[in-house]
N, C-alpha and C positions, 0 to 999 in steps of 0.2 A: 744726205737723207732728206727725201720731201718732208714739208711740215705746213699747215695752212694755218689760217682764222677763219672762223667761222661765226652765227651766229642761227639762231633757230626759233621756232616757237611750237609748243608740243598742245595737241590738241587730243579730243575722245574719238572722233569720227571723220572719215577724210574726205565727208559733205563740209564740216568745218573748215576742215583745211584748205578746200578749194574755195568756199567764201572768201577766207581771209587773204588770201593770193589775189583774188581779184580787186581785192580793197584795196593790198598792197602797189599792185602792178596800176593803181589808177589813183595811185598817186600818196595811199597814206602814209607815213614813215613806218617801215620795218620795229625798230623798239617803242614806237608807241604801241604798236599793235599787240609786242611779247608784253610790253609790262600788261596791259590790256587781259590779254587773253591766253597766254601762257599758262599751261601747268607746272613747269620746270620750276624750279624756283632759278633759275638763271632768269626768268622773262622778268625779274627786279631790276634785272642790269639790262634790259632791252636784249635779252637771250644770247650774249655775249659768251662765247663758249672757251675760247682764249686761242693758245696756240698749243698745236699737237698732229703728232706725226703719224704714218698708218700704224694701224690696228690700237690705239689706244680711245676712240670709240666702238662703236657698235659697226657690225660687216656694211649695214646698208648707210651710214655715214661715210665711211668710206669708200665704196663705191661713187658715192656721189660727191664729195670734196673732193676727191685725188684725181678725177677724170673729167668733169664739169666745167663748163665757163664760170670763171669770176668774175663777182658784181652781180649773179644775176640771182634769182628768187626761184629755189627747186622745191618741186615738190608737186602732191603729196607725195610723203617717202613713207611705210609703215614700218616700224619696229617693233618690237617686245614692247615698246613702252604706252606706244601709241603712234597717233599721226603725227609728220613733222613738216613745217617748210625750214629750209635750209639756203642762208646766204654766204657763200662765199666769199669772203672779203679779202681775201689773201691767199699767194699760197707760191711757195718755192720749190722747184723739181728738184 
């Protein structure tokens, strides 16, 4: 059974989201920016999500961990919760 790691940072508006992808992808670390700017309370742990396999997130996390290149910074992705970016850091077929 696939199972990945992930990590994320959950924002209100996905003008946010794109801000901070651009911060990200130019150079600033991924969990400074969750403890930073996270709503989750995972952005304590630098948005650290763990390991988990399909559908024990949300549909549009899945879609995007289980089909996505690893390593890289997706997003915006919008859920029920709000905006997200989403790194993949792992992930076994």
């Amino acid at each position: 059974m696939a199972k990945a790691k992930a990590r994320h940072i959950l924002v209100d508006t996905k003008e946010r989201c794109e801000e901070l992808k651009t911060e990200i992808e130019g150079g600033k670390d991924f969990a400074d920016v969750a403890k930073k700017e996270s709503k989750c309370p995972s952005g304590q742990q630098g948005g650290i999500l763990g390991e988990f396999g399909p559908g024990q997130m949300v549909p549009e996390f899945d879609t995007v961990v289980f089909n996505e290149e690893v390593g890289k910074v997706h997003g915006p992705i919008q859920t029920q919760f709000g905006h997200h970016l989403i790194e993949i850091t792992s992930r076994e077929d």
